[in-house]
C-alpha positions in Angstrom: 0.0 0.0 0.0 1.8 3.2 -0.8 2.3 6.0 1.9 -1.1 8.6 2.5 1.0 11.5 1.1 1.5 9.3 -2.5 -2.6 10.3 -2.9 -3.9 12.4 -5.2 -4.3 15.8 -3.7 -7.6 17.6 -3.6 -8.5 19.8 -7.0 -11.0 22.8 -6.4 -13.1 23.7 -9.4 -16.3 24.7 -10.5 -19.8 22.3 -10.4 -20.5 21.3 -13.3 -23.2 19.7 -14.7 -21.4 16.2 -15.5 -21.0 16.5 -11.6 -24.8 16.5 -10.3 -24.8 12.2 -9.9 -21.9 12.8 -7.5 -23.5 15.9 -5.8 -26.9 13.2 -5.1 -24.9 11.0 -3.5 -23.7 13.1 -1.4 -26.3 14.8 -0.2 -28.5 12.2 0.3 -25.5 10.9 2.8 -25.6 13.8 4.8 -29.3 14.7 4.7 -31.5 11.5 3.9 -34.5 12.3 2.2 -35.8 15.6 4.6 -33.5 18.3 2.3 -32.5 16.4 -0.5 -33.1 18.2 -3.1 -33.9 16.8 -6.9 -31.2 16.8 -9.7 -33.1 18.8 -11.8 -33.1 22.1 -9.5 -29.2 21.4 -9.3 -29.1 21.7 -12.7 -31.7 24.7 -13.2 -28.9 26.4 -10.6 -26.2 25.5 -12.9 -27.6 27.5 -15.8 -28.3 30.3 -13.5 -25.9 33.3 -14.5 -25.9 33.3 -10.5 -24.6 30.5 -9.7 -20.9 30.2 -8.8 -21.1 26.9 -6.8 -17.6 24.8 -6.3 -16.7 21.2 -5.4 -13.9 19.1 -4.0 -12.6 16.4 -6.0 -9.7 13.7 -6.0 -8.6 11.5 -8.4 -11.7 12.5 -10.3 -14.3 11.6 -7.8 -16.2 14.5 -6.2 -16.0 14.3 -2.5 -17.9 17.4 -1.5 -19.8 20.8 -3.0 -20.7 24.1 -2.3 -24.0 25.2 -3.6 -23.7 29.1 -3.6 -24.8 32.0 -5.6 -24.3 35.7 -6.2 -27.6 37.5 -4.5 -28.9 40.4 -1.9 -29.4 40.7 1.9 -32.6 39.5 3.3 -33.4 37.4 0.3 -34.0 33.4 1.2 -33.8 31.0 -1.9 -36.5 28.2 -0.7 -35.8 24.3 -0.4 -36.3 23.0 -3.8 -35.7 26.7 -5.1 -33.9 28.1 -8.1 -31.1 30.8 -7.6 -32.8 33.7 -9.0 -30.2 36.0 -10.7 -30.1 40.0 -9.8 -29.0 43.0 -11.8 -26.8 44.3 -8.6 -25.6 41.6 -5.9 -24.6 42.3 -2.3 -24.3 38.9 -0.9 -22.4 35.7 -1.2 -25.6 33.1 -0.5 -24.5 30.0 0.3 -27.4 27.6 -0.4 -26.1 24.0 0.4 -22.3 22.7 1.8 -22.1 18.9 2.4 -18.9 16.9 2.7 -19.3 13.0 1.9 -19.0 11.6 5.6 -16.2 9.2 4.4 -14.1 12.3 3.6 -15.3 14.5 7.2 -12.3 16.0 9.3 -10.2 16.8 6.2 -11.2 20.2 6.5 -12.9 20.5 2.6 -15.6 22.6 3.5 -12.6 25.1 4.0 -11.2 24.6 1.3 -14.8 25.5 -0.8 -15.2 28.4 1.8 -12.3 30.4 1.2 -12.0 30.8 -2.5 -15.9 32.0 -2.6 -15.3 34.6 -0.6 -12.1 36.0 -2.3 -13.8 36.2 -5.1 -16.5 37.9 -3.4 -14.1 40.4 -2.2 -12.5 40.8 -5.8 -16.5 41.3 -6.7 -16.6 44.1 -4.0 -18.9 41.4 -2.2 -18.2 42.1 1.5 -20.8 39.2 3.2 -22.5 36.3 2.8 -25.6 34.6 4.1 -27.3 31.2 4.1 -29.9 29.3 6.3 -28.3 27.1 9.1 -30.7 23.8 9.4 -30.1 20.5 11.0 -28.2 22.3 14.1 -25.6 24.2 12.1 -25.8 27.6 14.1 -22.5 26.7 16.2 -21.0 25.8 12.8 -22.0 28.8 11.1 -20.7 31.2 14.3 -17.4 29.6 14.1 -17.3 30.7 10.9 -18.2 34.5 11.3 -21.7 34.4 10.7 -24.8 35.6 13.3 -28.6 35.2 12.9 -30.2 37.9 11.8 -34.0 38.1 11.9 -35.9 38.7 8.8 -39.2 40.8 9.0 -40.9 40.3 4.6 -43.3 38.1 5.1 -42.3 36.4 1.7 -38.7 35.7 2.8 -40.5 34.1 5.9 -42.4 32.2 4.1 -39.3 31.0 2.0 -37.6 30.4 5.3 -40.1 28.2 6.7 -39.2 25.6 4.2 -36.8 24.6 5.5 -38.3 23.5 9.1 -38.9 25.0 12.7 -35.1 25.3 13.2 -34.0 27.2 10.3 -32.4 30.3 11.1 -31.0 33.1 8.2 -27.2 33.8 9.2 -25.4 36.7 7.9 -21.4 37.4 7.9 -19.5 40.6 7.3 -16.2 39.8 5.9 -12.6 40.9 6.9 -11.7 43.5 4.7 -8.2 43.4 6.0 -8.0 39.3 4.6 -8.0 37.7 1.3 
């Protein structure tokens, strides 16, 4: 058996279409059937203009993604939603993050974290947002982002989708870090 550091190493890149069989797989690992959401809105989010969603690959298999997309504050895409493209974006949304539990403790969801948001800084994007479910909050806080309460009764609604313990998270970003 050859040593660990004789692996492949990890390649970041963009989610592609050719990726979405991999990207069920792993979601349905980490969620079951509550949040999974259907190929066919991963691909509608592909074709969005939006979209700038990553994953984490080795030796060509996909081992974790990063559903995000280029939106404003306050604004909630719903479970089963499409990223909804806008002529002036303010915010980094991150919609979905799941790493294949085989591949947990290798610290990939950082490594699909920090290029989005230097691009989001070279955008002149300065925060980010998403909806913590499934007990996330700690998670999220760790990570720079606090709840923040949202008052349209639209965005509620969009909220509510995902279940009682939902909460929309915001983050500011370091402008003194790239």
């Amino acid at each position: 058996m050859s040593p660990l550091n004789d692996e492949p190493s990890c390649h970041v890149r963009p989610l592609e279409r050719a990726d979405l069989a991999a990207l069920m797989l792993i979601q349905r690992a980490c969620y079951g059937d509550d949040y999974a959401e259907s190929e066919s809105v991963f691909a509608r989010r592909i074709a969005s203009p939006a979209h700038c969603s990553l994953v984490v690959e080795r030796g060509g298999a996909v081992l974790a993604y990063l559903a995000a997309y280029w939106s404003v504050a306050g604004k909630v895409t719903p479970l089963h939603g499409d990223f909804e493209a806008c002529a002036a974006p303010e915010v980094l949304y991150l919609h979905d993050m799941a790493v294949h539990p085989a591949h947990a403790g290798q610290r990939l969801a950082d490594r699909l974290l920090a290029p989005l948001r230097s691009l989001a800084r070279q955008r002149g994007i300065r925060q980010s947002a998403l909806v913590s479910v499934q007990g996330t909050q700690d998670y999220w806080r760790r990570h720079g982002y606090l709840p923040q309460v949202l008052r349209d009764p639209a965005q509620l609604q969009r909220l509510a989708s995902y279940g009682e313990d939902a909460v929309y998270m915001q983050s500011v970003f370091d402008p003194d870090h790239t």
